[in-house]
N, C-alpha and C positions, 0 to 999 in steps of 0.2 A: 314188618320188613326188616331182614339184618345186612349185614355188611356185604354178604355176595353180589349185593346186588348194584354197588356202589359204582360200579361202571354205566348206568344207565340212568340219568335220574329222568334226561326228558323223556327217556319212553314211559318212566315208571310214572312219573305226571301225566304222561296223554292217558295211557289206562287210566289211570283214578279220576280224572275228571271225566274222561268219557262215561265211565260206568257207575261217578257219581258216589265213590264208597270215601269213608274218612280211611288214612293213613297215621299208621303209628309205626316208632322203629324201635328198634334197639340201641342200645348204648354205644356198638360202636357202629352204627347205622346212620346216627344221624347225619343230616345236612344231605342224606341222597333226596328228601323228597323236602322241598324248602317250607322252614316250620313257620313262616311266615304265611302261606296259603294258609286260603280258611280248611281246610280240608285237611290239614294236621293236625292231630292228634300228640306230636308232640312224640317223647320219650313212656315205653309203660316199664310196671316190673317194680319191684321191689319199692325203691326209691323213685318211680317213675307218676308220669301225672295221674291223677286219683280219676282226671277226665276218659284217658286212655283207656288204664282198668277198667271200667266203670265201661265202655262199648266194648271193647273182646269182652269180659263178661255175660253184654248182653246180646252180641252180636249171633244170629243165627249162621252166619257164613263166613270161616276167619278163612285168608288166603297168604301162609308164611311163605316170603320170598327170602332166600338165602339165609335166611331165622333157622338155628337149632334150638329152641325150645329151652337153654337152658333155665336154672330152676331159679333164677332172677326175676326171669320175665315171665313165670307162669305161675306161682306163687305153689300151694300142696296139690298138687296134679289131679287128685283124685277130686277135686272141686275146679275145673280150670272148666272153663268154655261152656259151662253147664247147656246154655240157652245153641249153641252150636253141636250137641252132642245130643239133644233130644230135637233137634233138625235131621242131623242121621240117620236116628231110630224112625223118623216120619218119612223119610228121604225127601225131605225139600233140604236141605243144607250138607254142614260139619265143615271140618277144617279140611284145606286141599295144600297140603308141602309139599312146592318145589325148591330143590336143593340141587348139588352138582356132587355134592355126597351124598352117595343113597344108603354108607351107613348111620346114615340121620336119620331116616325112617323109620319110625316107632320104637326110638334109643328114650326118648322124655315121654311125648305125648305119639299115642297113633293115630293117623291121620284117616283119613275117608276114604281121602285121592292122595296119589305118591305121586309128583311127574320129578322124575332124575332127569336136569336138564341143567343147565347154564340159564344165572334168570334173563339174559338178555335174548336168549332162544325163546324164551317161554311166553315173554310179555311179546314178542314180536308173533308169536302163534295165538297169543289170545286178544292180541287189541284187535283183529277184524272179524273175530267172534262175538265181539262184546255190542250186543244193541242198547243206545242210551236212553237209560229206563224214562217211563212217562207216565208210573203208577206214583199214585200219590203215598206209597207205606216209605218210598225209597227217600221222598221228600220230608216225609216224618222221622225217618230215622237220622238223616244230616240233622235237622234241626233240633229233635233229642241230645245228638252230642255234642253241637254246639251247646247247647242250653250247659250240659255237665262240665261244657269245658271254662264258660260264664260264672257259673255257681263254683268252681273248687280251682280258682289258679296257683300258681306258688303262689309262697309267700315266707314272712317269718316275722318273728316280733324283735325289734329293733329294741338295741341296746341304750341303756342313760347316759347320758351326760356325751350326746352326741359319738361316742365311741362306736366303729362299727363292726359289722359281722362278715364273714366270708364271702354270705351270698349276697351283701351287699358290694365289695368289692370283686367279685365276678358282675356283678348287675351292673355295675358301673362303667366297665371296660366295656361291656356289651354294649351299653347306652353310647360310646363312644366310636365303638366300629361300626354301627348300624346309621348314626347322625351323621360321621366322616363321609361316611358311601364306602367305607372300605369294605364292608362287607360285601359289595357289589363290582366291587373296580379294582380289589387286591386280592390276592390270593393268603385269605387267614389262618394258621393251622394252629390247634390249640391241642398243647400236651398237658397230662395230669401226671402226679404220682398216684398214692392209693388212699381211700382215705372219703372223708366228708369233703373235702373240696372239691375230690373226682367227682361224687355224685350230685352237688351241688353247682358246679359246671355243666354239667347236664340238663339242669333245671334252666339255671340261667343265662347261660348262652340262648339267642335264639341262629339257631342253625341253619345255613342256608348253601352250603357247599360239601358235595363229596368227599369223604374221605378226609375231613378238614379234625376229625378225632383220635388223637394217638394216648389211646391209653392201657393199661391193663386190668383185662376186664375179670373174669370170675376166678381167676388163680392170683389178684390183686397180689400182684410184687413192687411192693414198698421199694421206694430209692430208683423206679426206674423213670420218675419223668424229668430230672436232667438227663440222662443218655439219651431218650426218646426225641427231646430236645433238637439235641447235640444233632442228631441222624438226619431228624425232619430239616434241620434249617442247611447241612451238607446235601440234601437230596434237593430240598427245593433252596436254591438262593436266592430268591426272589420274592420268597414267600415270607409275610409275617407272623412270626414264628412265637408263640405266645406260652409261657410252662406257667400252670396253676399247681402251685406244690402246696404238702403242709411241712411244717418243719420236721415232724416226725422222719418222714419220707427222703426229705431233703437232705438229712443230716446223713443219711446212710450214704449219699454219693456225691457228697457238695464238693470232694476233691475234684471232680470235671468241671470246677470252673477255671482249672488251667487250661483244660482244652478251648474251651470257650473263646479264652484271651489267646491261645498259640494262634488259632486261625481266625479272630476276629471274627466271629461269629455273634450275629446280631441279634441276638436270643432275648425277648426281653420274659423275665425271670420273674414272679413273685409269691414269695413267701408267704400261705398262711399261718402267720405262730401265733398259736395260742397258749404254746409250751405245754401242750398235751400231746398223746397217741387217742385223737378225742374220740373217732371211731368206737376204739377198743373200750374206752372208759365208759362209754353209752353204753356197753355190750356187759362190761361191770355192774353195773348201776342197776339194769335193766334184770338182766338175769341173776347175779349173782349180789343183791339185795346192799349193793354198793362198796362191795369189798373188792377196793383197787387194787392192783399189783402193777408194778411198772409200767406205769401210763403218766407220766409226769415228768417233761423234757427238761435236763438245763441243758440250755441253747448257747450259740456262741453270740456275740456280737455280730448280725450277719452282715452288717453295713460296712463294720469293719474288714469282716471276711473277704468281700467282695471287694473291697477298696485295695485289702494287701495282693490280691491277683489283678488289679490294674483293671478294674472293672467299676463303674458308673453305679452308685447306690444311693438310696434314699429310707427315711423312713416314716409312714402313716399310721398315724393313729386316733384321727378323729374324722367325722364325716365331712367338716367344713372343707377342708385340705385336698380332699379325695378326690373330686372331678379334676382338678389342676393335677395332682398326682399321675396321674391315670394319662393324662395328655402327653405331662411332659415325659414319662414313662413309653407311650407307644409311639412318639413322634423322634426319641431321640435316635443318632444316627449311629449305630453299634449296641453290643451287647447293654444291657441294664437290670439291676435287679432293686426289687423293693421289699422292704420287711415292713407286712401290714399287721399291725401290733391289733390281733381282732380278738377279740369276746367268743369265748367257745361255745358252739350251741348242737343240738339235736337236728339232724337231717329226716326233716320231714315234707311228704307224706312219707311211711315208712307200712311195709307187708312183714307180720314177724312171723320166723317160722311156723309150719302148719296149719297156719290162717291163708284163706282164698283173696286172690287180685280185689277181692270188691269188698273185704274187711280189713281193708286199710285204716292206719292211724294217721289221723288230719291235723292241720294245726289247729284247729279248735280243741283237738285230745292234749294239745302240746303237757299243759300241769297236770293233767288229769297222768298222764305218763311221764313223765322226767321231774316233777315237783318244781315246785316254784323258787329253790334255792339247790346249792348244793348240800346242804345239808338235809334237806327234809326230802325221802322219796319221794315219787308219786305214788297214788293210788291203785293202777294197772300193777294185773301180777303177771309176772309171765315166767310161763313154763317152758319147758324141752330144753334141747342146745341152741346156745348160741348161734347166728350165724360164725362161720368164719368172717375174714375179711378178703 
């Protein structure tokens, strides 16, 4: 399911439970169908859950709601939906795209069924079509992908000497809006810039409201999540307005912390620095047998930064520290930013170019692909181009 559809989630809930299918979305999809049901699937695609992949994969009948197919979430085309595309050829299945663009129709992947509609037209024409199955394969197929979502959740391997990592300081703030009940009783928007944190916000957040993801998705424009920011917390005033940056990103637009402080905008702000462009450096390492070139930040003081614009700042850099962090961080009353002094790592699971959704790299690949230092490869080779970012 993609973002068109984010105007409707309890329709898009009554369908799924009536007709009993798991749901997955896109990156900026999430929180329309709440990733809390057992019936989520979570984020697929690139950096998306290996549980996800792992059913469009095997799924005989995929149904993209407001989804364009881009090449994130479908990994080399020519291998996408195998088990959905030999459904087709039987005609018991294949994929059905409903869009409100009908120049989305067979632009990525071609579809079976085209319906050009508005998804909130669509699900209201097909939820009193829909009989709630009572064959036992329907029953077998929830519990298959529960079982894959059981066997492969995030994860990552945690740094020494208590020092933490990104997706532990996204995991954390999570752990904190989900326990508050704010995830229930406040209206939470989280912006990104571009980056491993983007897609690692995605992992770790668990998502449970519409349109609550402001990022930039496949033309990833670095520096845009203070403005993003800035926007979401002037559109919604009421809303808790959250920016997961890296410093790379950050540093391209960090002068919008005047605006910040001109209108008292309660933004609370926090820094991934690892004093990398770590995305780019993995993409170094990776493809080009680790010859870096301009991926290595000097940063400013950003506590300081934040302090000379009259702004509330902090800095973490151990785990002990990090729940309190985190608290006194989302509870204070005005703008605040924090520099979380994290341990650069590899965002995984990860799809590398012209490899299929379902030969994804696990964290169990983690040394086997990035090596166990920075000085020693891993042993994965990889070919073709790079992603961009």
């Amino acid at each position: 399911a993609g973002q068109a559809r984010a105007h409707v989630p309890e329709l898009l809930t009554k369908v799924a439970e009536k007709a009993n299918v798991p749901v997955t979305t896109t990156c900026h999809a999430m929180g329309v169908f709440d990733e809390r049901h057992k019936l989520s699937m979570h984020m697929l695609g690139m950096h998306g859950a290996a549980y996800a992949n792992f059913a469009v994969q095997n799924s005989d009948c995929i149904v993209a709601i407001g989804s364009r197919f881009d090449d994130r979430t479908t990994g080399i085309v020519t291998k996408y939906a195998p088990k959905a595309r030999a459904a087709e050829a039987a005609g018991t299945g294949g994929i059905v795209h409903v869009n409100i663009d009908r120049t989305c129709f067979g632009k990525v992947v071609k579809p079976t069924v085209s319906i050009w509609a508005d998804s909130e037209d669509a699900l209201k024409a097909m939820e009193p079509l829909i009989q709630a199955p009572t064959d036992p394969e329907r029953e077998a197929w929830v519990k298959q992908c529960q079982e894959w979502k059981e066997d492969n959740p995030f994860g990552y391997v945690k740094a020494p000497d208590r020092k933490i990592k990104t997706q532990q300081v996204i995991e954390a703030t999570n752990d904190f809006i989900q326990k508050s009940g704010w995830a229930d009783t406040k209206r939470v928007i989280y912006n990104t810039g571009v980056g491993n944190h983007q897609m690692m916000a995605c992992q770790f957040v668990r998502w449970n409201q519409p349109r609550s993801m402001i990022t930039s998705g496949s033309l990833g424009v670095m520096g845009a999540g203070l403005p993003f920011a800035i926007g979401t917390q002037v559109a919604n005033p009421d809303a808790v307005t959250i920016l997961f940056d890296g410093d790379g990103s950050f540093n391209m637009t960090n002068m919008d912390l005047c605006t910040i402080k001109r209108y008292n905008l309660p933004v609370k702000i926090a820094i991934m620095n690892d004093h990398r462009q770590q995305m780019v450096w993995i993409w170094q390492r990776l493809f080009f047998d680790g010859r870096y070139v301009s991926v290595d930040n000097v940063n400013p003081d950003y506590v300081m930064l934040a302090k000379a614009h009259g702004i509330e700042a902090m800095m973490c850099d151990n785990e002990d520290d990090l729940p309190g962090v985190i608290e006194k961080w989302l509870r204070h009353d005005g703008p605040m930013l924090i520099d979380f002094r994290v341990v650069p790592d590899i965002c995984l699971p990860m799809v590398a170019p012209g490899k299929a959704l379902d030969e994804m790299m696990l964290l169990s690949d983690r040394d086997a692909v990035l090596g166990t230092s920075d000085e020693e490869l891993g042993t994965v080779k990889f070919t073709g181009l790079a992603p961009s970012q």
